[in-house]
VMD Tcl script that builds the backbone (N, CA, C; Angstrom):
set m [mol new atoms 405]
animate dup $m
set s [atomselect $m all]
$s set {name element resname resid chain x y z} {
  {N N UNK 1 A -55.837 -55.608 -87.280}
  {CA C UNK 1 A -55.915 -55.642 -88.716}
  {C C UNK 1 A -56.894 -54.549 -89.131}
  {N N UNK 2 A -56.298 -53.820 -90.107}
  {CA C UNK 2 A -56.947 -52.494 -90.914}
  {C C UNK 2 A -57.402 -52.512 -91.907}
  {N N UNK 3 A -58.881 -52.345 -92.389}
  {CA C UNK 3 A -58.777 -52.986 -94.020}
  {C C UNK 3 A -59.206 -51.551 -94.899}
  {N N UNK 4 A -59.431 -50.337 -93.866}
  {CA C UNK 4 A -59.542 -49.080 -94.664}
  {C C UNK 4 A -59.222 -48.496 -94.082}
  {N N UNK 5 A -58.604 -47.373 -94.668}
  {CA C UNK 5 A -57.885 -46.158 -94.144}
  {C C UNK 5 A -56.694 -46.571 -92.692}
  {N N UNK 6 A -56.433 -45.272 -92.497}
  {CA C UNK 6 A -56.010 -45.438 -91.177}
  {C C UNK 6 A -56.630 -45.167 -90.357}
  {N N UNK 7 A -55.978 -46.059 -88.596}
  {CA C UNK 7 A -56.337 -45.864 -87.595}
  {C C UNK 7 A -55.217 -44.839 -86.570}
  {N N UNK 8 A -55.838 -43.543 -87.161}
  {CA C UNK 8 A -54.865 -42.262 -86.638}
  {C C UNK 8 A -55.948 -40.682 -87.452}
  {N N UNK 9 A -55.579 -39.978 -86.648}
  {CA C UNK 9 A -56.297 -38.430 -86.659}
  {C C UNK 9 A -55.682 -38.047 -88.370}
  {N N UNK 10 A -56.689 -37.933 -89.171}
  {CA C UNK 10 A -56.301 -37.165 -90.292}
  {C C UNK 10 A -56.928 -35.993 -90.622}
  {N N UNK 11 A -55.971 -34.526 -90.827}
  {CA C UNK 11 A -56.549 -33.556 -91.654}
  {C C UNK 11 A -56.705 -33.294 -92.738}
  {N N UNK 12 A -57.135 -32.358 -93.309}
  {CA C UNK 12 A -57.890 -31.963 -94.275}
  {C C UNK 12 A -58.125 -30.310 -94.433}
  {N N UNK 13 A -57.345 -29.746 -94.925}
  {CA C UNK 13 A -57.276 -28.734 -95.917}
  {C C UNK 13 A -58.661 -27.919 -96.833}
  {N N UNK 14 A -59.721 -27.072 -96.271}
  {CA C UNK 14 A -60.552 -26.938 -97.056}
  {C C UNK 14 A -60.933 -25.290 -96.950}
  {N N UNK 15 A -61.878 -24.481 -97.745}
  {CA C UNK 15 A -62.242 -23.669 -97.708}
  {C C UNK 15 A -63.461 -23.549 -96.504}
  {N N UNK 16 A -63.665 -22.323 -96.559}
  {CA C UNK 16 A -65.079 -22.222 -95.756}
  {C C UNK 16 A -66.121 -22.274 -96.726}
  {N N UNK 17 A -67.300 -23.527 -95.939}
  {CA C UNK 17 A -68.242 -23.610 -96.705}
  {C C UNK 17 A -67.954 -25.092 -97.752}
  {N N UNK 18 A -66.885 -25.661 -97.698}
  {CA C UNK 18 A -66.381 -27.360 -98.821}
  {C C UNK 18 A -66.302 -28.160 -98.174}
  {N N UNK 19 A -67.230 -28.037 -96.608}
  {CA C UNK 19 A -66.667 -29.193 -95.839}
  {C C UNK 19 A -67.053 -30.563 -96.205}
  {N N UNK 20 A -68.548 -30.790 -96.911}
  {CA C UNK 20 A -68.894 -31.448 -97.578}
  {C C UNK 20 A -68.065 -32.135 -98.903}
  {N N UNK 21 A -67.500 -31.592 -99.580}
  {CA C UNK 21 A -67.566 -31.740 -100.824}
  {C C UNK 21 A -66.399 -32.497 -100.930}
  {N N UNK 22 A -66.966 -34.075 -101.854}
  {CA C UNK 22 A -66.176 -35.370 -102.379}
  {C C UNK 22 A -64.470 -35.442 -101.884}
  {N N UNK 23 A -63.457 -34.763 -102.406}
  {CA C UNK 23 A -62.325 -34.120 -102.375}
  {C C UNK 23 A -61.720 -34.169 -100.928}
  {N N UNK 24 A -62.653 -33.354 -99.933}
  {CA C UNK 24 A -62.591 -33.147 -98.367}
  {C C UNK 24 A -62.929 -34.167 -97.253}
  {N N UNK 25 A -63.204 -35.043 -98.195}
  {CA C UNK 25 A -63.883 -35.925 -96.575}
  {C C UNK 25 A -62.984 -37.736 -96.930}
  {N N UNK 26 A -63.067 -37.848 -95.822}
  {CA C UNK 26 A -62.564 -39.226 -95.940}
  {C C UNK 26 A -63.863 -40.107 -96.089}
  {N N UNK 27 A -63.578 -41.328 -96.672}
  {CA C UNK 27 A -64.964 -42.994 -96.868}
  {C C UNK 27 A -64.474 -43.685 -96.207}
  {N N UNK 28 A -65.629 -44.013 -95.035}
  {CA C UNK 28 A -65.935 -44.916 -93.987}
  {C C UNK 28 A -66.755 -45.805 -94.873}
  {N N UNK 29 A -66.365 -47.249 -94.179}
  {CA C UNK 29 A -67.154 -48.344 -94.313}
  {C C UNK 29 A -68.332 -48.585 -93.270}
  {N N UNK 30 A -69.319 -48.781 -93.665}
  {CA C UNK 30 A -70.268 -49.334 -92.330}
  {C C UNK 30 A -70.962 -50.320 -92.154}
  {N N UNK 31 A -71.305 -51.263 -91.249}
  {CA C UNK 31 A -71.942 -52.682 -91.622}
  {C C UNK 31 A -71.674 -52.616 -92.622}
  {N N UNK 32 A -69.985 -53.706 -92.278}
  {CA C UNK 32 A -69.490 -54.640 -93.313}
  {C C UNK 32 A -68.857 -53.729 -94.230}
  {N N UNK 33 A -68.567 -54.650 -95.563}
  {CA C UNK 33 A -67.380 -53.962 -96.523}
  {C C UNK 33 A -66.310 -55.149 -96.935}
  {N N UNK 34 A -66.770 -56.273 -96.720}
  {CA C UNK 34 A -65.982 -57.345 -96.826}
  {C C UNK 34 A -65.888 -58.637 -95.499}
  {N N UNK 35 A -65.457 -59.610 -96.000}
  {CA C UNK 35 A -64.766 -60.538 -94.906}
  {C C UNK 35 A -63.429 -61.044 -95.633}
  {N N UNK 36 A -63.210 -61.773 -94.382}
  {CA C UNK 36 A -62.219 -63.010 -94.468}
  {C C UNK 36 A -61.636 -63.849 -93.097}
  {N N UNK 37 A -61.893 -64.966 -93.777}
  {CA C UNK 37 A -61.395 -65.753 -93.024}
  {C C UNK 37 A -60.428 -66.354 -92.520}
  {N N UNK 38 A -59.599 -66.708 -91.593}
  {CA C UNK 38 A -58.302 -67.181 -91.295}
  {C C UNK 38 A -58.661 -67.666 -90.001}
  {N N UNK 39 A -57.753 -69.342 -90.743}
  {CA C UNK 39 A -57.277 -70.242 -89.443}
  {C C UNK 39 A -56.075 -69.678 -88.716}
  {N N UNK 40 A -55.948 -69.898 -87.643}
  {CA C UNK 40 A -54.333 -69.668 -87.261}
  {C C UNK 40 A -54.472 -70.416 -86.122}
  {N N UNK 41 A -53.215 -70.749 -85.162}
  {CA C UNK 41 A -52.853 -71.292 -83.814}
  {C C UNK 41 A -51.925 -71.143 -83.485}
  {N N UNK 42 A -52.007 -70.949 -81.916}
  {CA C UNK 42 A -50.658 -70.482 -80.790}
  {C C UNK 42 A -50.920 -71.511 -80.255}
  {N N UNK 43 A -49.633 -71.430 -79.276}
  {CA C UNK 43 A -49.735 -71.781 -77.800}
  {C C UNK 43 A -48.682 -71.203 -77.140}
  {N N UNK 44 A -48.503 -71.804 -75.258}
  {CA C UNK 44 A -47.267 -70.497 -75.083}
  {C C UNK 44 A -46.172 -70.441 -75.267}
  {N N UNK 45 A -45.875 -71.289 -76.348}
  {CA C UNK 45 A -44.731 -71.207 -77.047}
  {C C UNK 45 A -44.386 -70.206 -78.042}
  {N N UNK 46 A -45.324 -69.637 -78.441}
  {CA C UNK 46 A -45.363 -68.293 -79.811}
  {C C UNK 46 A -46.965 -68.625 -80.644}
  {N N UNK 47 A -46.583 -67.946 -81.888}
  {CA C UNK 47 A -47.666 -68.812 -82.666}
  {C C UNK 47 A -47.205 -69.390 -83.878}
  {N N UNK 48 A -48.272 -70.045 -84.392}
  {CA C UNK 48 A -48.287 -70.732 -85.527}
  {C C UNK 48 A -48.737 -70.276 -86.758}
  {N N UNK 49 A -48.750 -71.024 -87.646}
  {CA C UNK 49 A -49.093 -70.501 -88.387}
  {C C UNK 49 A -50.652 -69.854 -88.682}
  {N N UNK 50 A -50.927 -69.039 -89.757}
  {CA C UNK 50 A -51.743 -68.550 -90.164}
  {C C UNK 50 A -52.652 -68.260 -91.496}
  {N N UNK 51 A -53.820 -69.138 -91.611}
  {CA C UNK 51 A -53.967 -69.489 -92.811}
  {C C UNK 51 A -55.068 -68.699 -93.590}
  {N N UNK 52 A -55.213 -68.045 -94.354}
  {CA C UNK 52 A -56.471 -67.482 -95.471}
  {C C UNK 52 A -57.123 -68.640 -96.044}
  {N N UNK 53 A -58.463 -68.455 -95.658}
  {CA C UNK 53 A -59.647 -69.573 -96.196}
  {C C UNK 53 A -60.205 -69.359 -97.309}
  {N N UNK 54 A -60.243 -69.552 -98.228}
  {CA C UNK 54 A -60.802 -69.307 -99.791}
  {C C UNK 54 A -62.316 -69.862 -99.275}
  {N N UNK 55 A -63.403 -69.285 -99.972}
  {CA C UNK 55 A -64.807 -69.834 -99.502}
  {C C UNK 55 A -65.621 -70.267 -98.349}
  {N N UNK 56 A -66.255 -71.150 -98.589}
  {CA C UNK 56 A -67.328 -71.357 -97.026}
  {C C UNK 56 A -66.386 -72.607 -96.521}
  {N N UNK 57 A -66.106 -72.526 -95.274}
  {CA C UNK 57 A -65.307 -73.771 -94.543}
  {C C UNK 57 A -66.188 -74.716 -94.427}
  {N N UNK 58 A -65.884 -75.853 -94.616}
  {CA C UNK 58 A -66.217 -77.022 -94.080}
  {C C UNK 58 A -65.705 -78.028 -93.429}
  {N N UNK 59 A -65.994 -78.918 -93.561}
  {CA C UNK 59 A -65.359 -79.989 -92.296}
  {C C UNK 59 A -64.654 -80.702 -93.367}
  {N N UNK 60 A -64.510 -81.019 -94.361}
  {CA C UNK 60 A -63.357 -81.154 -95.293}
  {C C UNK 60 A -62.370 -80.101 -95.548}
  {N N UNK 61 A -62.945 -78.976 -95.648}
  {CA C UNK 61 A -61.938 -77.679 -95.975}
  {C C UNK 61 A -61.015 -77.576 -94.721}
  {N N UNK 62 A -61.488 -78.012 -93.679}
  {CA C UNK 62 A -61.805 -77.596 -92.336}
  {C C UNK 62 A -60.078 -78.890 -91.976}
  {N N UNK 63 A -60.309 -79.964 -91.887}
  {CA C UNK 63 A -59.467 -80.888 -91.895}
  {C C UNK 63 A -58.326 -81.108 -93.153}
  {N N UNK 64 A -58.394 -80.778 -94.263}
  {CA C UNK 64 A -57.176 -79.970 -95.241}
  {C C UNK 64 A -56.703 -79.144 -94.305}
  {N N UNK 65 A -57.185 -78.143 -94.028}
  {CA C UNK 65 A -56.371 -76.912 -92.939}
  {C C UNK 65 A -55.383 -77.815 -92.023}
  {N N UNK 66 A -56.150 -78.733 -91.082}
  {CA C UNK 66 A -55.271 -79.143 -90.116}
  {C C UNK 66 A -54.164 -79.588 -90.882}
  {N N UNK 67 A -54.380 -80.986 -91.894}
  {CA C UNK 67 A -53.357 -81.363 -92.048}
  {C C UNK 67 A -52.366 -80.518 -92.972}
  {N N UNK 68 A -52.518 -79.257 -93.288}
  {CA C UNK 68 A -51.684 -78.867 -93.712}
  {C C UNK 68 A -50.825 -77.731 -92.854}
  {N N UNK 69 A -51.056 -77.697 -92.043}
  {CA C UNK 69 A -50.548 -76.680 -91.203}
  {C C UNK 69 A -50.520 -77.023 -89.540}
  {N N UNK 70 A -51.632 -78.009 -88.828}
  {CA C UNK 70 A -51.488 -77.964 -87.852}
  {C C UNK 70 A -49.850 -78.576 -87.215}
  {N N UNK 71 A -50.001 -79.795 -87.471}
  {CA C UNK 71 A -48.353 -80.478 -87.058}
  {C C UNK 71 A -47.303 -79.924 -87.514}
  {N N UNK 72 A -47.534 -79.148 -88.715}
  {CA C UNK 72 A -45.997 -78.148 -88.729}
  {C C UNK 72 A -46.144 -77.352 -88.221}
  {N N UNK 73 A -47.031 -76.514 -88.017}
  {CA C UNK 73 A -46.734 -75.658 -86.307}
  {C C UNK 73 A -46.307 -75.913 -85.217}
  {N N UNK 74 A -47.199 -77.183 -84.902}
  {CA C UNK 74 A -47.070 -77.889 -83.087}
  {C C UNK 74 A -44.737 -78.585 -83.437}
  {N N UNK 75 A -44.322 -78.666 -84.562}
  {CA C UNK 75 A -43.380 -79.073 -85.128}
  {C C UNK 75 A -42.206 -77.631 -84.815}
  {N N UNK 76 A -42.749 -76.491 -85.684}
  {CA C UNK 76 A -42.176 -75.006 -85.283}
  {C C UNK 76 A -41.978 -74.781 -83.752}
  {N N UNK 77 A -42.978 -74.857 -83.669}
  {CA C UNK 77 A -43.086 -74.335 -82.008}
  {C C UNK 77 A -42.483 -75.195 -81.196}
  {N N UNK 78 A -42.038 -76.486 -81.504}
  {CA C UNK 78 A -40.960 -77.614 -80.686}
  {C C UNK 78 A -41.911 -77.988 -79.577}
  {N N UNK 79 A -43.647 -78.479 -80.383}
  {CA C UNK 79 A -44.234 -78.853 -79.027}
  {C C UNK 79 A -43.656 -80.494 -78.916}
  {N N UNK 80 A -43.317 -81.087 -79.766}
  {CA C UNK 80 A -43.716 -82.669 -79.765}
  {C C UNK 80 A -44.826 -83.155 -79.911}
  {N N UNK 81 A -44.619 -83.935 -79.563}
  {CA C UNK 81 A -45.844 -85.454 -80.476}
  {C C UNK 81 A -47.313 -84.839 -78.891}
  {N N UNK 82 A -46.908 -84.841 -77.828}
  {CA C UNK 82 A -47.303 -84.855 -76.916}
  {C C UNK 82 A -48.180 -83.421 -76.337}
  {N N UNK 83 A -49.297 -82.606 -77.250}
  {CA C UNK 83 A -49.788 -81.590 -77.449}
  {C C UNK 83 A -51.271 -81.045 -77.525}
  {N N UNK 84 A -51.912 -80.832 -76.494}
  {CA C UNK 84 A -53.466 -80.807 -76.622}
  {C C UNK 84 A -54.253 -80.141 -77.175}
  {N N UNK 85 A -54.894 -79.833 -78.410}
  {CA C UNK 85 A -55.570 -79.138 -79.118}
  {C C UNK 85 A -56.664 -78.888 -78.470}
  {N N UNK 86 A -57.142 -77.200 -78.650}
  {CA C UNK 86 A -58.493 -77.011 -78.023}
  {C C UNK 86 A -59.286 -76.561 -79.220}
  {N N UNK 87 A -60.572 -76.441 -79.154}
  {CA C UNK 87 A -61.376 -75.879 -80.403}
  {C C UNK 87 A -62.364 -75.907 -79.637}
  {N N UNK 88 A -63.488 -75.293 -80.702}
  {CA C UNK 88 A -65.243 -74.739 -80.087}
  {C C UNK 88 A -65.964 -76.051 -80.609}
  {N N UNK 89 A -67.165 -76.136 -80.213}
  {CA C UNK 89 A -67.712 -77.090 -80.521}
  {C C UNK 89 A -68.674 -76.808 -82.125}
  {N N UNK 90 A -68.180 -76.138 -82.462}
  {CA C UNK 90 A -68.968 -75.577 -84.317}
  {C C UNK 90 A -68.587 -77.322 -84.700}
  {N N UNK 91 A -69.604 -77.238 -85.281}
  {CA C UNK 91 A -69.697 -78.624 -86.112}
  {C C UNK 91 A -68.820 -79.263 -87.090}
  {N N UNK 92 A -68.404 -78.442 -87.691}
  {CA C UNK 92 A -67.329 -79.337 -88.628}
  {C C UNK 92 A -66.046 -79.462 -87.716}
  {N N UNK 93 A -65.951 -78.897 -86.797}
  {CA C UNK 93 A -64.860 -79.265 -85.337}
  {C C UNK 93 A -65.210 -80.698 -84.815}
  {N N UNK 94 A -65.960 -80.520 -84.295}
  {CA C UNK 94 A -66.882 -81.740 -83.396}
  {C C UNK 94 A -67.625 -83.112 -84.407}
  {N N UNK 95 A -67.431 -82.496 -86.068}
  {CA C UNK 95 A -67.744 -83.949 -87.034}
  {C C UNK 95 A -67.077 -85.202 -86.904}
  {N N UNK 96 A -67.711 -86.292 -87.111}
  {CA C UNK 96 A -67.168 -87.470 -86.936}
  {C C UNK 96 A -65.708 -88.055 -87.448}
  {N N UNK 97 A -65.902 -87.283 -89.079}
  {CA C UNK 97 A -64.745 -87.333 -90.125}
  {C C UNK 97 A -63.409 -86.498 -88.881}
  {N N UNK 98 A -63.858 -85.720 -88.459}
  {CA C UNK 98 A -62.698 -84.911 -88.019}
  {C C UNK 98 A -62.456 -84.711 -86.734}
  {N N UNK 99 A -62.999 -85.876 -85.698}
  {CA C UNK 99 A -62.623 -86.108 -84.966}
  {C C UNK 99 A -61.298 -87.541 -84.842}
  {N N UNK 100 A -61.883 -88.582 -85.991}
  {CA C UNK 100 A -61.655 -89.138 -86.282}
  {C C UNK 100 A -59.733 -88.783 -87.045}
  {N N UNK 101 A -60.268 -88.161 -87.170}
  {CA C UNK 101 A -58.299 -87.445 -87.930}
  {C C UNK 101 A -57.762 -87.170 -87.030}
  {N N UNK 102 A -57.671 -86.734 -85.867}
  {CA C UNK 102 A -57.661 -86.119 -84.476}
  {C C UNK 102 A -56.596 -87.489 -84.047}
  {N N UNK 103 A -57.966 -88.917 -83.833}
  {CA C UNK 103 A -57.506 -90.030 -83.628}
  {C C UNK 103 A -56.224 -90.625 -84.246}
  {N N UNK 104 A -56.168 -90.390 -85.432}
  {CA C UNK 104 A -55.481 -91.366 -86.190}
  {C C UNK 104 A -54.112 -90.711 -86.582}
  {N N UNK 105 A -54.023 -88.857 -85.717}
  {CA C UNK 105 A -52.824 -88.578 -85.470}
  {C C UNK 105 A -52.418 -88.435 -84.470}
  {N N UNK 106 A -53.065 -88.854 -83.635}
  {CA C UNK 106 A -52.907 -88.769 -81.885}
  {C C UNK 106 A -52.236 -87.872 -81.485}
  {N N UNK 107 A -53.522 -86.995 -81.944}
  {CA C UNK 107 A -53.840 -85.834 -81.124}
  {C C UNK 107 A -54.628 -85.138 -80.120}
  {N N UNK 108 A -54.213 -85.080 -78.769}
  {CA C UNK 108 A -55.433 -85.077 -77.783}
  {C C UNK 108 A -56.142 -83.874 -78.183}
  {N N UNK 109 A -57.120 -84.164 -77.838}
  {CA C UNK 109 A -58.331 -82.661 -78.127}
  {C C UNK 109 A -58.957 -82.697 -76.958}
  {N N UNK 110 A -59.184 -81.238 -76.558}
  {CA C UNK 110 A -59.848 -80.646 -74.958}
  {C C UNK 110 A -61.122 -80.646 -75.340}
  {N N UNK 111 A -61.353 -81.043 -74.652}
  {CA C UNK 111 A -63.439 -81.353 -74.518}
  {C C UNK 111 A -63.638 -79.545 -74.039}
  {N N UNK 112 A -64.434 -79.725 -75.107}
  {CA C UNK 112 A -64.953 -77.951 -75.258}
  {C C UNK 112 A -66.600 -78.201 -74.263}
  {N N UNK 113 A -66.773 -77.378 -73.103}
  {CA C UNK 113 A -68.301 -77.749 -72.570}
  {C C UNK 113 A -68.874 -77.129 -73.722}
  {N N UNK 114 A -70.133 -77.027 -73.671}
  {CA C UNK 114 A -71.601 -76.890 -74.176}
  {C C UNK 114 A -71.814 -75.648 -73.258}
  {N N UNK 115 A -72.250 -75.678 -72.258}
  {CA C UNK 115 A -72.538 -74.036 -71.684}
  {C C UNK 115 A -71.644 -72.993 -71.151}
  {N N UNK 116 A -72.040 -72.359 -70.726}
  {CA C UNK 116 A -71.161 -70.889 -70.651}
  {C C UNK 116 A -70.490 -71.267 -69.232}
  {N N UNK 117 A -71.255 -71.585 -67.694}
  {CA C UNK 117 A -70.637 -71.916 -66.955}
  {C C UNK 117 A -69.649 -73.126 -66.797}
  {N N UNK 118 A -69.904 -74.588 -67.595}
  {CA C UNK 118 A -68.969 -75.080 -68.007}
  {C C UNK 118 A -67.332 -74.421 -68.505}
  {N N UNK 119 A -67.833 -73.615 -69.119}
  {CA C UNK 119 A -66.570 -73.148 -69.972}
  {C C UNK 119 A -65.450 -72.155 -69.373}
  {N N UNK 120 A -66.236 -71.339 -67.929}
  {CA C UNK 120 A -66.081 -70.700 -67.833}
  {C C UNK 120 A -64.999 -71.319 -66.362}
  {N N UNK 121 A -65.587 -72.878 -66.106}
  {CA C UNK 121 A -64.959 -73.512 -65.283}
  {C C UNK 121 A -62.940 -73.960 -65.798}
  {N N UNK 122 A -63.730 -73.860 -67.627}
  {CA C UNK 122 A -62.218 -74.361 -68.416}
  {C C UNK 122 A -61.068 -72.863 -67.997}
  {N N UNK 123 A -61.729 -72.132 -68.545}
  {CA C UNK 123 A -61.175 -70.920 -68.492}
  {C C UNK 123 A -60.216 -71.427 -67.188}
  {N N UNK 124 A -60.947 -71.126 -66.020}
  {CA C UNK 124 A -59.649 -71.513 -64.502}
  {C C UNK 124 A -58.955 -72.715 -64.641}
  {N N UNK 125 A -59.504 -73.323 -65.431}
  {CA C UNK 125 A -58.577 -74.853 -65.004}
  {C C UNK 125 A -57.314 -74.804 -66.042}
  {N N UNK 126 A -57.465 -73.489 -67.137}
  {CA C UNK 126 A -56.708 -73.852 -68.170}
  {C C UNK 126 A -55.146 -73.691 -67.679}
  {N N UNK 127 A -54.604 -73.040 -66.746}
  {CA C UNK 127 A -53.912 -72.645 -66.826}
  {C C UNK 127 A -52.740 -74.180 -66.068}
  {N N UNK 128 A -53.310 -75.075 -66.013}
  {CA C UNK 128 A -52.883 -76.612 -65.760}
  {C C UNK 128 A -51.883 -77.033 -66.982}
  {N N UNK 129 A -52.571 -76.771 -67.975}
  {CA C UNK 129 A -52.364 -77.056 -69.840}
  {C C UNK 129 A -51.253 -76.361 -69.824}
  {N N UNK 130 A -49.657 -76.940 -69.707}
  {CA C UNK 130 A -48.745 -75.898 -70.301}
  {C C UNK 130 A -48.219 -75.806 -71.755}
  {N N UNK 131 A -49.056 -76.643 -72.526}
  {CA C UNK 131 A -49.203 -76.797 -74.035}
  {C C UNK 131 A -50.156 -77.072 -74.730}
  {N N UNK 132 A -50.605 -76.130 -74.871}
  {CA C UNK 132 A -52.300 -76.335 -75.095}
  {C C UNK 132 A -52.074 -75.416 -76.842}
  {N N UNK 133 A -52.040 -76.330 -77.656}
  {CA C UNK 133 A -52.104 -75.283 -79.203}
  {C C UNK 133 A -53.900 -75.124 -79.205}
  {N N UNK 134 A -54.697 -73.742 -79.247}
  {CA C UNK 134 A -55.604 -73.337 -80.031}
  {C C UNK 134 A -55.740 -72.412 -81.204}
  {N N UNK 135 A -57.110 -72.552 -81.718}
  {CA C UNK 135 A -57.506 -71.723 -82.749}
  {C C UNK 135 A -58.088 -70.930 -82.288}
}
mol reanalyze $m
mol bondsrecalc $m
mol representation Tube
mol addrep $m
């Protein structure tokens, strides 16, 4: 994703001596120039959908997202009912409210470790998961 200019060699046409001047040069962004946010999820079935976040996420904003998009993906993608969600342990992931939604659509969720070598143990084991939807 490109959010200025292109990513390709551009020339420029100038006199000797205008290399400077407004007209001749292309505007770079630097530290920053914008954000945005987007949910999305695959698995190795293709991907899913992909969502633009209006404002600061939360663990309400955060669980709207799922239910509006997660099961019609895991639905697209022809996972079935039977589909393990992975996520990071950021807090409005790991909140009570939204683990709890998790439950009450029975949806398994992969225990995300806490440290790096933990995780790094998931990494090898993942490839067990032949339906694993993440974000």
């Amino acid at each position: 994703m490109e959010l200025c200019g292109q990513n390709a060699k551009r020339y420029v046409w100038r006199k000797t001596n205008a290399a400077h001047h407004s007209e001749h040069t292309i505007p770079t962004v630097k530290y920053g120039g914008g954000s945005i946010m987007l949910w999305g999820c695959f698995s190795s079935a293709g991907t899913g959908k992909l969502v633009r976040v209006d404002g600061k996420m939360d663990g309400a904003k955060y669980r709207a997202i799922l239910e509006e998009n997660l099961l019609e993906s895991a639905k697209d993608l022809r996972l079935g009912r039977r589909f393990t969600f992975q996520q990071d342990n950021d807090p409005k992931h790991k909140a009570r409210a939204t683990m709890e939604w998790f439950k009450t659509k029975h949806i398994h969720v992969l225990d995300w470790p806490r440290s790096k070598s933990n995780r790094e143990s998931v990494a090898r084991s993942e490839n067990c998961c032949s339906q694993t939807l993440s974000i």
